[in-house]
N, C-alpha and C positions, 0 to 999 in steps of 0.2 A: 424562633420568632417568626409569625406568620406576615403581621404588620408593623412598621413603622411612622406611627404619629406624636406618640404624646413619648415624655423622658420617663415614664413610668414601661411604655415596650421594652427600653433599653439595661432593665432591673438595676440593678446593686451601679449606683455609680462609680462606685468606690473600682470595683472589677473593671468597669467601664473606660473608666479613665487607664487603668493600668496596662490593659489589651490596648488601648491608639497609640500606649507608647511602645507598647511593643511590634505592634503593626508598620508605625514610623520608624523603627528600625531596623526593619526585618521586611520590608513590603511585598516582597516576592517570595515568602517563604510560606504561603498556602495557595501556591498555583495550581498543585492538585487538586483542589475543592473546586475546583469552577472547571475542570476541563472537560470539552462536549457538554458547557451547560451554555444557557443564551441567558442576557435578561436584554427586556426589551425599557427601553427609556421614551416614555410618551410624553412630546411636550406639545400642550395647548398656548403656552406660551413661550416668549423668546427668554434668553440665556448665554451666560459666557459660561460663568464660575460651575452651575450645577451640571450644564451640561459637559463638560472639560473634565471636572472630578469625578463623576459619574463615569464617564466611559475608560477615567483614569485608572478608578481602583476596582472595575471591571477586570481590565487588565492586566492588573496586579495581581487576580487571583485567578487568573487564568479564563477567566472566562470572554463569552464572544459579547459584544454591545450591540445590540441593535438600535438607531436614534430615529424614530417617527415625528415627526413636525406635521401634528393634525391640519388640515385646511390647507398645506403647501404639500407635502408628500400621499398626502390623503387626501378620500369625499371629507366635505365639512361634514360634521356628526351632528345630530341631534341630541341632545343631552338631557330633556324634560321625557316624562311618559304623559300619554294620553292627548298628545298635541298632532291634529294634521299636518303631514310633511308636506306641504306644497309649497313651501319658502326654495330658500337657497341651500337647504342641510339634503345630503341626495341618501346619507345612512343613519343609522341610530345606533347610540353608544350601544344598546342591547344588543346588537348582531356583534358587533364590533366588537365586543370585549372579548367575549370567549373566543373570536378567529384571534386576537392577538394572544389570548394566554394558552390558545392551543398549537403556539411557535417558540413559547420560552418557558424559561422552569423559573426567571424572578422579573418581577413590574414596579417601573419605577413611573409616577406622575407628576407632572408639573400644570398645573390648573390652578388661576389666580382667582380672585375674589372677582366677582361682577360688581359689587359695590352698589346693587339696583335694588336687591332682595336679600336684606337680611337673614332672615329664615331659609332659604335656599342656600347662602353660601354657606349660615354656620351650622346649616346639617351636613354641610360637606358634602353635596350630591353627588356629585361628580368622580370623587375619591368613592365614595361607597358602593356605589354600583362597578368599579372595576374591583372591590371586593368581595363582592357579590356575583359577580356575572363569571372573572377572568379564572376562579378556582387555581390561583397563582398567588405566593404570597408578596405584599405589594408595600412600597416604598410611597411617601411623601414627598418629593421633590421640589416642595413648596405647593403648598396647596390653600385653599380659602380662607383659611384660619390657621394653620400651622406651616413653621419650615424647621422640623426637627435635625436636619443635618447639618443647618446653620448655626441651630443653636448647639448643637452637641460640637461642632467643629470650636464655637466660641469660646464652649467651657474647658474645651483642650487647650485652648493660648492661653486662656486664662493660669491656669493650673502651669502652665510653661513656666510664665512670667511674674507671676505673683511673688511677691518681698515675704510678703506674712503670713500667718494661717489662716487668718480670716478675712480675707481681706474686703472694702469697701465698695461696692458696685455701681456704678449709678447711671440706670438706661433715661436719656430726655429724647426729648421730643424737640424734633429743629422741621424749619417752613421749607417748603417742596413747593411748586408751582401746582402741580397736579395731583389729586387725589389719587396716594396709593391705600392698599389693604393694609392691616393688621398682622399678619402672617409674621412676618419675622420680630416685633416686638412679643407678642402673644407667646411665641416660642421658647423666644430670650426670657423672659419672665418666669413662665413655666422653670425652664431649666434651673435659673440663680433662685428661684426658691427651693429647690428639691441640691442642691449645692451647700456647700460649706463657706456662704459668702455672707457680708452685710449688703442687703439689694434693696436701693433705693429706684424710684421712681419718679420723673417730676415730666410735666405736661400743663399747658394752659388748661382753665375748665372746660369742660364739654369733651374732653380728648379722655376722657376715662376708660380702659379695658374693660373688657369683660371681666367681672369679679372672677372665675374660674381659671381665670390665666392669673390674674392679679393675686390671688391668694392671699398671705401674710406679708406682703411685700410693703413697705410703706411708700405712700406716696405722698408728693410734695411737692404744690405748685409753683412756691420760689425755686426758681431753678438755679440761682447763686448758693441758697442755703442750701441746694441737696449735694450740689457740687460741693460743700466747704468738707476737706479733707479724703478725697476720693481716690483710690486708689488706679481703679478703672473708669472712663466715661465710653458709653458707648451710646452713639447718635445716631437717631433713626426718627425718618418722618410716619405716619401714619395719618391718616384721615380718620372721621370721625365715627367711632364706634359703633353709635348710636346706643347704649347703652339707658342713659336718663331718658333721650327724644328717639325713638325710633325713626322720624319723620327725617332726622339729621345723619343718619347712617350715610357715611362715604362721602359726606361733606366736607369742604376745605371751611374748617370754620374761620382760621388765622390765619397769616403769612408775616407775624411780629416777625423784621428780623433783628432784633433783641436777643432772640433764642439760638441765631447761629453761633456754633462754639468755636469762638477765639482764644485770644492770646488771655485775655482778661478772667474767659471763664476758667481756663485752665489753670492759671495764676492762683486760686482759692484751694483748687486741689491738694494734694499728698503727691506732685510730682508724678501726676496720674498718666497712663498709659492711655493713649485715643484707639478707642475700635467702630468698624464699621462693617457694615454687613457687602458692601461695594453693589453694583453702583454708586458712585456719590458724587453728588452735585456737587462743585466747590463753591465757596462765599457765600452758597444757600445753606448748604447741612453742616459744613464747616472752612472756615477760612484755612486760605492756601499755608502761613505760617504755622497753623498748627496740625493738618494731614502731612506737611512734608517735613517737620520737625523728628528727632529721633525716638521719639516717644510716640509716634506713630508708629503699628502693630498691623494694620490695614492688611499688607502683602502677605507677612506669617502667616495672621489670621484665614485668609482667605485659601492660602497653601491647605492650609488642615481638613480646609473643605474633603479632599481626597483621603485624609486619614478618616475622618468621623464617617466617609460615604465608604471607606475598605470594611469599618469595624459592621454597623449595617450586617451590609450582604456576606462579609464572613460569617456571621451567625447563623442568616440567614438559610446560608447553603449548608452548614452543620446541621440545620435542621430539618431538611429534605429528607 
């Protein structure tokens, strides 16, 4: 595995799922694969969860972490080509990449949406060019439109905790103050369609995915009716796609809080399990009675971070 973005790098889910649990209970038993190897972990942006698991299951397989915080441990980078540097960017990602992939043998990035330029974030620029430049095979650690370790860590609780075979999904859409990216729904979607689940969708209008994340998923603007009978709810803000309006990309269309999930919305449910990707604003993306109730998975969930980021880079280093 050279790259990891889409649930399609990660092949046969089925295998997939079977190696994290084997990983989770054995986590130190391919420390030989990573010794004398480095990867390095580049964040353009801040972090607990990814940076914590990341240099967790680093460690796990023996290998060294190195953590760069662009703009605080570095020059600021320039990240566009063809632009005069006379700003405040003192390097350009093109020098940059390959002096970083010519100090480790795996690269991990974290580079959020700009939320300015559509077409720039969802070519992913930023990711591509250190797979282009660093001749290193290279990780997503959340990036402009994807966070594949999120979602692959998700499908692993899922798969934990699940009553039935099939069971019912359903990702809404709850009010945030601030315009975030797409990244971690887009992911989550991705994933629960390529999964052995019922994956429903519901969102105010205008908040529509990208059809290519959205797939065969249904979606459904009553956010009571997609709740009725759910086995999992997992709540996440996003801003707006720009998908129908391009002019609307990264816009807080809504702040209903209608849509925060309470005691009420869970009430309709199948006695359903709450997930969240963490951070989470309490009484905006969910009320305190129902993150601290036992049907909250939040903590698990986010533990697995480090199993889904071990499964990753163990391939990874297999295929060196």
């Amino acid at each position: 595995m050279k790259t990891f973005f889409h649930v399609q790098d990660i092949g046969d889910l089925g295998a997939a799922l079977a190696e994290a649990k084997q990983v989770k209970a054995t986590p130190f038993a391919w420390k030989a694969l990573g010794e004398n190897k480095t990867i390095m972990l580049v964040f353009f942006n801040s972090s607990i969860r990814t940076r914590l698991s990341s240099q967790k299951a680093a460690l796990n397989l023996g290998m060294n972490p190195i953590v760069l915080n662009i703009g605080q441990d570095s020059w600021k980078l320039e990240t566009e080509l063809g632009v005069v540097m006379d700003g405040d960017k003192s390097e350009h990602l093109r020098e940059a990449i390959p002096v970083i992939g010519s100090y480790c043998d795996l690269i991990g990035v974290r580079s959020f949406a700009g939320l300015q330029d559509r077409a720039f974030d969802y070519a992913e620029t930023i990711l591509r060019q250190f797979i282009d430049y660093s001749g290193k095979p290279v990780i997503s650690l959340e990036s402009a439109t994807v966070h594949p370790c999120q979602a692959f860590a998700d499908l692993i609780t899922i798969e934990e905790y699940k009553t039935c075979k099939r069971p019912k999904v359903v990702m809404t859409w709850a009010p945030h103050p601030r315009a975030l990216p797409q990244a971690v729904p887009n992911s989550f979607a991705e994933w629960m369609n390529a999964a052995d689940v019922d994956f429903v969708i519901t969102h105010p209008k205008g908040y529509e995915l990208d059809p290519k994340f959205v797939g065969p998923a249904r979606v459904e603007y009553d956010q009571m009716k997609a709740l009725e009978g759910a086995d999992f709810v997992y709540a996440k803000n996003w801003s707006c796609p720009g998908v129908s309006c391009p002019a609307d990309y990264g816009k807080i269309l809504s702040k209903d809080m209608g849509w925060v999930v309470d005691e009420a919305h869970m009430a309709v449910t199948h006695d359903a399990f709450f997930m969240h990707c963490l951070p989470v604003r309490r009484n905006m993306i969910v009320s305190d009675a129902v993150i601290d109730s036992p049907r909250s998975i939040v903590i698990p969930e986010a533990a697995n971070r480090v199993v889904s980021a071990q499964v990753v880079m163990k391939r990874m280093l297999e295929s060196l």
